[in-house]
Structures are given as C-alpha cells and as structure tokens.
C-alpha positions in Angstrom: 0.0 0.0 0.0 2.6 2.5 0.8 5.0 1.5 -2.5 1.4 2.5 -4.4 1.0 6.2 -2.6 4.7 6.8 -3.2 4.6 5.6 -7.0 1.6 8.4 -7.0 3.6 11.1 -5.8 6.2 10.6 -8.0 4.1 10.6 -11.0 2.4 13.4 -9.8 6.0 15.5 -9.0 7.1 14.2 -12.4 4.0 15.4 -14.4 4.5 18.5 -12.7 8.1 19.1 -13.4 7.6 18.3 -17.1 4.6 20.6 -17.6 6.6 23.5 -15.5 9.5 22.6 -18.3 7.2 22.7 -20.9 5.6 26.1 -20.6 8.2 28.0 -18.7 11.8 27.6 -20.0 12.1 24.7 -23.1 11.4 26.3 -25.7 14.5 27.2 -28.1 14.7 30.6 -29.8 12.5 30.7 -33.2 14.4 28.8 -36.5 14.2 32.3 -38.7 14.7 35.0 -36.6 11.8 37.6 -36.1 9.3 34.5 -36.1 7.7 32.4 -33.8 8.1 29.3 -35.5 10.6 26.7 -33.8 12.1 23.6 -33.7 10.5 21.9 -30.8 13.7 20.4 -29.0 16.6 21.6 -27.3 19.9 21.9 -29.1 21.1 19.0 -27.1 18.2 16.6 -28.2 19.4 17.3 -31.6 22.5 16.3 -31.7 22.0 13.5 -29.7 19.5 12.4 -32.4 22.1 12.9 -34.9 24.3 10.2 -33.4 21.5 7.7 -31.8 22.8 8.6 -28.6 26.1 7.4 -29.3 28.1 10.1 -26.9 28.2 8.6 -22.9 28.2 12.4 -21.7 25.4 13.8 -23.3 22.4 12.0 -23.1 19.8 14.8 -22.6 17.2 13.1 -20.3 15.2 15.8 -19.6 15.3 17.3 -22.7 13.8 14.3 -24.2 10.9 13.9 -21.9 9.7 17.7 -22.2 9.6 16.8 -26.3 7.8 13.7 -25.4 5.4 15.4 -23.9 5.1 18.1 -26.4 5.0 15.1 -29.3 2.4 13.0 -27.2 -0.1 15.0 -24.7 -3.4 15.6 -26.5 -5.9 18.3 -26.0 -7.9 18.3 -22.9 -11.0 19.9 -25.1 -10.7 17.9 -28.6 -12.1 20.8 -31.2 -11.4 23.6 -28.8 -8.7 25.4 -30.6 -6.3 23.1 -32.8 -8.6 22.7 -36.0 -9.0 26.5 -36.4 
C-alpha cells in the first residue's frame, strides 16, 4: 500500500516538473529570426539524435521527456482550438 501512494507522488511531482518545463523555460529561440516558428527540441536533443545517442556524456534526459510530452499529450477539449 505504501509503494502504491509513493509511486503516485512521484508521477504526480514528475507530471508537474515536465509541464513546468514545458511552458516555462524549453522552448529554443525561433528557427528564422523575427518568427515564432521553432524547432521543438533543445539543441542537445538534436545532436543526440544525430548520433542515436552514441556520446556517454550527453544524453539529454530531460530534454527528451519535455519533447515527449510536447509530441504525445493531447488536447484536454478535442475541437477547442487546434482545428482552427
């Protein structure tokens, strides 16, 4: 019973740390400068893509659960906004 209400906390804290990531401080500057059109991941997600993940040192954790949550949350109001 307790292993349960700790697992819950920590999803809970871990939700809350990636959406804080997500709309506070992730996202990069804009890909033409002057627009507000960007690349969705960090620098370091990039080039970790680039080489599978092939350098020990750089393997961008966090990075890559704030773009999985950009690439896989869904709207909490479907037709409220992303079809216009």
């Amino acid at each position: 019973m307790r292993r349960g209400r700790t697992l819950k906390a920590a999803v809970s804290e871990a939700h809350a740390w990636l959406a804080d990531k997500y709309e506070s401080s992730y996202f990069p500057p804009p890909y033409y400068e002057g627009s507000h059109f960007y690349v969705p991941v960090s620098h370091d997600v990039i080039e970790g893509l680039a080489t599978f993940f092939g350098v020990p040192d750089k393997y961008s954790v966090d990075d890559r659960g704030v773009a999985f949550t950009l690439g896989f949350s869904s709207a909490k109001h479907l037709g409220a906004g992303q079809f216009t």
